[in-house]
N, C-alpha and C positions, 0 to 999 in steps of 0.2 A: 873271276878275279875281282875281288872287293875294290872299289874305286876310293883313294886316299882323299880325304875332304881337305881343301886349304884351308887357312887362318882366316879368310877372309867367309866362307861358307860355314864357319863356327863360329863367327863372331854375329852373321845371321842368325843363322839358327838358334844361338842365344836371347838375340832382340827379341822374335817371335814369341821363345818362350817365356821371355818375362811381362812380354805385352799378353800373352794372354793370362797368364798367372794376374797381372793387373786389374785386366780385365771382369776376371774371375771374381778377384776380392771385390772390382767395382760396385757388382753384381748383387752380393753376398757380402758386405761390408761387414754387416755384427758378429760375423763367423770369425773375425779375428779379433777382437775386442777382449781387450785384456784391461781388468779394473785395478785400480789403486789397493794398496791394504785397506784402508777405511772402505773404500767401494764394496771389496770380499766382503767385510764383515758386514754391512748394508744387505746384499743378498743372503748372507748367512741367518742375518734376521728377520727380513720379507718372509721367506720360505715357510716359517714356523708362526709369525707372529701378527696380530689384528692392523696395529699401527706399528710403522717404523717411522722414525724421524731420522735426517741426518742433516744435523745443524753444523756446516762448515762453512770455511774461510772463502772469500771468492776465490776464483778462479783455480779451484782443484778438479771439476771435472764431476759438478755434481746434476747440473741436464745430462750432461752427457751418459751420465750411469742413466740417468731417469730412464731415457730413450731406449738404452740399449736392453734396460729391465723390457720393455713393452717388445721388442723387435724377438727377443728369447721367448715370452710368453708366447709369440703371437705362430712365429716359426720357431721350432724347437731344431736345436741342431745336436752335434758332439762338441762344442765350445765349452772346454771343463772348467769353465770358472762359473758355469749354470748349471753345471749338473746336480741339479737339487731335484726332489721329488717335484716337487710346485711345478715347478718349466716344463717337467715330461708328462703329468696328467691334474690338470686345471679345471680342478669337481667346482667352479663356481660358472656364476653367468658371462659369458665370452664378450662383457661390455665395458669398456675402458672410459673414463672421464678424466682429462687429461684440463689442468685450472692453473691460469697465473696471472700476471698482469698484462694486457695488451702489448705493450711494446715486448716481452719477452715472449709471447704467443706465436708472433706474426718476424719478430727479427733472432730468434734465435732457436724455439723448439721446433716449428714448420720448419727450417733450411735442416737443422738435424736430424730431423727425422727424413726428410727425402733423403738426406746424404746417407743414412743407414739403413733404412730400411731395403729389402730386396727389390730389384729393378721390377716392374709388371708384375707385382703381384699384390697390386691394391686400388682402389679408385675412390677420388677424391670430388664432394662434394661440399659447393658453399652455402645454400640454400640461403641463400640473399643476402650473406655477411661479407665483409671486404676480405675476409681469411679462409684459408681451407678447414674447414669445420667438421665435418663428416668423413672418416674413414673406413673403408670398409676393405677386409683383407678377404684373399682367397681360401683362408682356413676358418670361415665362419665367422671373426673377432670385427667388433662396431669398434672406433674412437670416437668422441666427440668431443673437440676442442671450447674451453670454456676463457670468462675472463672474470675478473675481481671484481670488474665494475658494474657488474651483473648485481640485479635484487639478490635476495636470499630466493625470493617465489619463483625465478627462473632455475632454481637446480634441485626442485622439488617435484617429486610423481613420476621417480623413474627405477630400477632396481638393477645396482648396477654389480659387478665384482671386481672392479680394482678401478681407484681412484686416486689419480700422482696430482699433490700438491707441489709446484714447482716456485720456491718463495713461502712467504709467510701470508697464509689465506686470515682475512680478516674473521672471528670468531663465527658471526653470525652464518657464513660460509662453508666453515668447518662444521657446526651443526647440520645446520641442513645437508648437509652431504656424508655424514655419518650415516643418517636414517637410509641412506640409497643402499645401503650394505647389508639390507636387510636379509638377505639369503647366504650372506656367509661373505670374504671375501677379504680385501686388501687396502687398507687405506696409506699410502706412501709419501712421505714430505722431504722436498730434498731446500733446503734455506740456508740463508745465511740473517741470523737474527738481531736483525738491527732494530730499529723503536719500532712501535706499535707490534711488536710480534712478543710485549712482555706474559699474555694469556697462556701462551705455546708452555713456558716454563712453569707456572704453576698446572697447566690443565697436563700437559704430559711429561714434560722432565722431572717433575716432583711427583709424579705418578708412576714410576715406571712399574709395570709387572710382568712376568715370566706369562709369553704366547699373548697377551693385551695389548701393551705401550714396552717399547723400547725404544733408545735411543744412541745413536753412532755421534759422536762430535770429532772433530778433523781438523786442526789450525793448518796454515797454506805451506807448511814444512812436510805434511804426509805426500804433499804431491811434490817432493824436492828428486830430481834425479841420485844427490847426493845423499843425501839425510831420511830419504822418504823409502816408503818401499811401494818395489815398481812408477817412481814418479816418471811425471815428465816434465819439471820444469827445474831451468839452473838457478841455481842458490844466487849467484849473483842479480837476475834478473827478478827473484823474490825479493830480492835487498831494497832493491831499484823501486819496487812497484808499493811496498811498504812501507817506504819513506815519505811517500805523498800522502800516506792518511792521517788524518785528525786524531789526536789523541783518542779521543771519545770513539771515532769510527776504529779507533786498531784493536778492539777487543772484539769487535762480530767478526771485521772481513779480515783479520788478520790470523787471528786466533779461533774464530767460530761460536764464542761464549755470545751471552745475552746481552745487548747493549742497554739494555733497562736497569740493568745488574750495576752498571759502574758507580765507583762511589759508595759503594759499602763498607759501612760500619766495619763490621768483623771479616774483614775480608778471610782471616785464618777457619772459620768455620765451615765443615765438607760433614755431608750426610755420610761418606763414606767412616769418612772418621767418629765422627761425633754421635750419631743417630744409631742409636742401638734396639734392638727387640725387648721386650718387657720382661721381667722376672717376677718370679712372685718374691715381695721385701717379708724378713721373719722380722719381727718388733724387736726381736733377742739382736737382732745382729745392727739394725738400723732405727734410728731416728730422723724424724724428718719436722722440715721449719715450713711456715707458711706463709706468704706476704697474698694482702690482697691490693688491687691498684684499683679505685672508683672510681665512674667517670658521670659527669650527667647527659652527656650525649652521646655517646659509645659505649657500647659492653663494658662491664666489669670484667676485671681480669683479677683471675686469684692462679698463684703457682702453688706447688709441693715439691722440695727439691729433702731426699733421700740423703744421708750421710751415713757409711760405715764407718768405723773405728780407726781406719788407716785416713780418713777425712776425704777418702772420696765421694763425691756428690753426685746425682743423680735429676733432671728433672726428670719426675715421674708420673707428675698428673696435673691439671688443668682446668680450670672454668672460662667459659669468653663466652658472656651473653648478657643478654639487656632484661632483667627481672622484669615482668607486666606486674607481679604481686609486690614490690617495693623491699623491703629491709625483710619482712619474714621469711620471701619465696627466698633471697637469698641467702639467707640465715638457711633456710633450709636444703638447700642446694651444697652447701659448702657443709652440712655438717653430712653428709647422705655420702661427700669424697672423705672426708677425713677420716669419719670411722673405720676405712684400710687401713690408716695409718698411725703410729703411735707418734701424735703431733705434740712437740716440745715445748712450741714457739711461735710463735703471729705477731706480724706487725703489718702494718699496713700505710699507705698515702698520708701524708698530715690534714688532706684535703678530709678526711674520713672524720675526723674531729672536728673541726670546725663549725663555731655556731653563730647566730645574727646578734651579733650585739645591739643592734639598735632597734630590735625587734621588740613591740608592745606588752609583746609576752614573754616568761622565760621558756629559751628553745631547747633543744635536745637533737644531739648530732648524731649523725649513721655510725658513730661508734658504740654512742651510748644506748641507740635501739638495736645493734647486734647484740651487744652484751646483754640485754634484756633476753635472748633468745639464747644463751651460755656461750659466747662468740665474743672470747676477751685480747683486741689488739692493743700494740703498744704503737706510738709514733714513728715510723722508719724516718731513715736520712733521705736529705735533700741534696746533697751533694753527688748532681749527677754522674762529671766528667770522672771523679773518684772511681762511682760504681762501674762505667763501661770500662775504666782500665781494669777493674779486678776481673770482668768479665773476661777482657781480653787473655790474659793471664790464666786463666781458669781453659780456655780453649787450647792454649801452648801446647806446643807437640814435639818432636821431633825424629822425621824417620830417614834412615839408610838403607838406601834400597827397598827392600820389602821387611826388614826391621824395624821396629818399633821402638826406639831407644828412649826415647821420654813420653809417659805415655799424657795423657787432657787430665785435668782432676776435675772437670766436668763433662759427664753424657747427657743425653738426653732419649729418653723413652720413643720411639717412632708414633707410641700415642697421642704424643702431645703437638699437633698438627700444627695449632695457629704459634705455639714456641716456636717452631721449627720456622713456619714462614715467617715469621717477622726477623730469624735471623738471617734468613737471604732476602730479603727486601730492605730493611731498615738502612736507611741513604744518608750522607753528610748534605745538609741543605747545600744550592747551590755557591753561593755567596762562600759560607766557609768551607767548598772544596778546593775554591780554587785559591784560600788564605792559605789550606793545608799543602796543597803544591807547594807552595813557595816556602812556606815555612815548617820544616819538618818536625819541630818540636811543639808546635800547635797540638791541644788536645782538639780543636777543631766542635764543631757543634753539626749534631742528627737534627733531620726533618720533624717537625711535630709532631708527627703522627705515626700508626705502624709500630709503637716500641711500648704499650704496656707491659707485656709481659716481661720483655725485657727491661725495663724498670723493676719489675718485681725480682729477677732472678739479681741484677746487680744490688739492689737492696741487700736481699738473703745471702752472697757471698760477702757483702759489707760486713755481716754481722763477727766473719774468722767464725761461727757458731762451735762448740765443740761437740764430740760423739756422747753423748749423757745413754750412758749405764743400763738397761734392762734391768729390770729387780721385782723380783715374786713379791715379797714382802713389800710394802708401800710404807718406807718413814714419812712423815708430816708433810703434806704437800705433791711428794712425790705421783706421778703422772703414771696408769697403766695403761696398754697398747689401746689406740681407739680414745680414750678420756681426754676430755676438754678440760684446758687449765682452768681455774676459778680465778675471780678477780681481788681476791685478795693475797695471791703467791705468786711469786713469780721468778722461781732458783736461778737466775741470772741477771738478775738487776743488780 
C-alpha cells in the first residue's frame, strides 16, 4: 500500500529540491548564463574574428560577458548561447591574459570570476602581488591577471591566445600585447569610451574589417528589461542613474559612443551613409574641380570632388603631405592625381598668392611657381562659416526606416582616408561650444586645426560649380579629359 505523503512532507521535499538545484547552479554558475542581445552579438563575433571590441554604456553587463567568455572557453558546456565552434575545439595556445586597471582587477573581475567560475576546479596563485594573479584550471588553461599600470616591457616575451581588455588599454599596451598573438588567437575589448580611449576609434572603429576588427556598440537601453532584449535592468532606475551624468560623460556611459567625439562639427556625417567604394569616373559623364589648401607647417592638402550632370558630387581623391622637394615635387604630385580626371577648375587658399611686399627683391608667390609647372589656380573664398554650412547641407539626408527618401548630394570615395578623418574629429573649439549651447543660431567657430581638407571641400561646394559638357571636338579653350587649363582661359569667370 503506497503511503499518502502530507502537505507538510511536500513542502520538504520541495525545499530540498530547490536547495540542491541551487546548489547545483552554485557550483556550475556559467551553465546558466544568459547574455544580452548586444552580448549574443559580442560572441557571434569573437567566434570568427581577430579583434572584437564592444564599446558600451556602463552598467550593461559588459565584465560580466568578459568572464563568462573565459569560464565557456575554459569548461565547455550545452549553454546555447556558446555554442559556437570556438567554445567546443580552441586550435590556439590555452593562455589567457586578462588587463584592466587596478581597482577593477582586484574589486570587480577577481569577485566575478570566483562567483562564476566552477567550484574546485582551479587554483590560485599570487606570486608576490596583493591580487590573485595566476590561474590555473583543471582543463590545461593558465590566466594571468594584468594591470594598466604596468610598463609596456612587463607584457612582452610571452605567446598567448586570447587576451580580454577590460576598459580602454592605453595604446602603448595594446601594442605590445597584439605581438603575444603571435600563434593565432583572440584579442577581446569590452569599454566604455570615455577620454584618453580616442586611438581605440581611429586604430579600430575606423578600421573595421570582416574576421580582423569588428565592433558591437550598446547604449544602457540594450540592457532595459523593457525596451532591451533579454535585459536586466528597469527603465526607470536607467532614468534615475542617467540623470546624474555630465553632459559631456552621457555620450560614452550612457549611449557608449566616443567621448573625444563630442562637439563635432558635422555631427550629420556616418561612414555608413556617406563613405562609399570607388568607381571608375568616365570624363563623358563627369567633371571634376580641384582646390588646394597650403600650409607652411602642415601637409598640403589638395581635394578632387567629381560632379555628374544631376550635380551630384563626389570626393574622390586626395593629397596630405609635406613636399621635401618644395613647389616642383608638388607640382608634380598633384599633376600625377589629376591626369585621371578631366579637371575643370582650381582654386586654391588666398595664402597660395601671397608675396613680401617689403622684400629687397621682387618675389614670386607658390601660385605663380605652380603655374610655372602648368598648375593654374584662381583665389578661393574666405568666408568660412558660409563654406561649413554648405558643407552641412551637402551631407543632409533623410531616411524612414530603412528607406532612403532624400538622399546626401555629397559622398565620399572610402579612399580618401585623412577626408574622412577630419570629418569625425573636426571639434567646435571649447569657448564656442558652450556659446552654441546656449545659443542655437550661432554659427559657432571649429578648432584650428584637423580641417584642411575640409576647408577645401567647403571651398569647392562654395563654387554652386556646374556639370560642363564632355565634347570630342575642342572649341577655343575648351579642356579634354586629363588637360590642364592654361593661364590665359578660364570658361567661368
Amino acid at each position: 500500500m503506497t503511503e499518502i505523503k502530507t502537505n507538510e512532507q511536500y513542502e520538504r521535499e520541495r525545499i530540498l529540491y530547490k536547495r540542491r538545484i541551487l546548489k547545483k547552479r552554485t557550483r556550475r554558475k556559467h551553465l546558466y548564463y544568459v547574455p544580452t542581445g548586444s552580448g549574443e552579438r559580442c560572441l557571434d563575433r569573437v567566434n570568427d574574428t581577430f579583434i572584437t571590441a564592444f564599446f558600451a554604456a556602463n552598467g550593461i553587463g559588459k565584465t560580466l560577458l568578459g568572464v563568462n567568455l573565459l569560464a565557456h572557453l575554459i569548461w565547455p558546456n550545452k549553454n546555447p548561447w556558446f555554442d559556437y565552434p570556438l567554445f567546443k575545439e580552441w586550435p590556439y595556445p590555452k593562455k589567457i591574459r586578462v588587463i584592466s586597471d587596478p581597482a577593477t582587477i582586484t574589486q570587480v573581475i577577481i569577485p566575478e570570476m570566483q562567483d562564476w567560475f566552477p567550484v574546485g576546479r582551479y587554483t590560485i596563485n599570487k606570486h608576490g602581488k596583493n591580487y590573485e594573479y595566476e590561474w590555473i584550471t583543471d582543463t590545461g588553461w593558465t590566466i594571468w591577471l594584468m594591470t594598466y599600470d604596468q610598463s609596456a616591457k612587463e607584457f612582452e616575451s610571452a605567446t598567448l591566445g586570447l587576451i580580454w581588455c577590460d576598459e580602454p588599454p592605453p595604446e602603448r599596451i595594446y601594442k605590445a600585447n597584439i605581438a603575444r598573438l603571435r600563434k593565432g588567437g583572440r584579442l577581446f575589448i569590452t569599454a566604455t569610451p570615455l577620454k584618453g580611449s580616442g586611438w581605440m576609434y581611429d586604430g579600430i572603429s575606423a578600421r573595421t574589417e570582416k574576421n580582423v576588427r569588428q565592433v558591437i556598440e550598446a547604449d544602457v537601453e540594450t540592457a532595459c528589461i523593457e525596451h532591451g532584449e533579454r535585459g536586466f535592468l528597469r527603465h526607470d532606475d536607467i532614468q534615475l542613474m542617467i540623470s546624474e551624468y555630465s553632459e559631456e560623460d552621457m555620450q560614452a556611459r550612457a549611449y557608449g559612443r566616443f567621448q573625444h567625439l563630442i562637439g563635432l562639427v558635422f555631427k550629420s556625417f556616418s561612414r555608413s551613409i556617406h563613405v562609399i567604394r570607388p568607381f571608375q569616373l568616365d570624363p563623358r559623364d563627369y567633371c571634376v574641380i580641384e582646390a588646394l589648401d597650403p600650409h607652411p607647417q602642415n601637409p598640403d592638402a589638395v581635394s578632387w570632388v567629381a560632379i555628374d550632370k544631376y550635380l551630384q558630387k563626389f570626393v574622390v581623391d586626395e593629397l596630405y603631405l609635406k613636399c621635401q622637394g618644395g613647389s616642383q615635387e608638388l607640382a608634380s604630385r598633384i599633376k600625377q592625381k589629376a591626369e585621371q580626371y578631366r579637371v575643370v577648375k582650381r582654386i586654391a587658399d588666398p595664402l597660395l598668392f601671397n608675396k613680401d611686399q617689403h622684400a629687397d627683391v621682387p618675389q614670386i608667390s607658390t601660385a605663380d611657381r605652380l603655374a610655372n609647372y602648368g598648375l593654374h589656380y584662381q583665389p578661393a573664398s574666405k568666408n568660412r562659416s558660409s563654406a561649413n554650412r554648405r558643407i552641412e547641407d551637402a551631407l543632409d539626408y533623410r531616411q524612414v526606416g530603412s528607406e532612403m527618401v532624400v538622399t546626401p548630394e555629397l559622398y565620399y570615395f572610402d579612399t580618401c582616408h585623412r577626408h574622412i578623418w577630419e570629418m569625425e574629429h573636426w571639434r567646435w573649439d571649447e569657448w564656442q561650444s558652450d556659446k552654441v549651447k546656449d545659443r542655437k543660431d550661432s554659427p559657432g567657430k571649429g578648432i584650428d586645426k584637423d580641417d584642411h581638407c575640409i576647408e577645401n571641400i567647403g571651398r569647392l561646394l562654395s563654387l554652386e560649380h556646374p556639370f560642363v559638357p564632355y565634347t570630342e571636338e575642342r572649341p577655343s579653350g575648351q579642356l579634354q579629359p586629363g588637360e590642364l587649363a592654361n593661364s590665359d582661359f578660364d570658361p567661368y569667370e
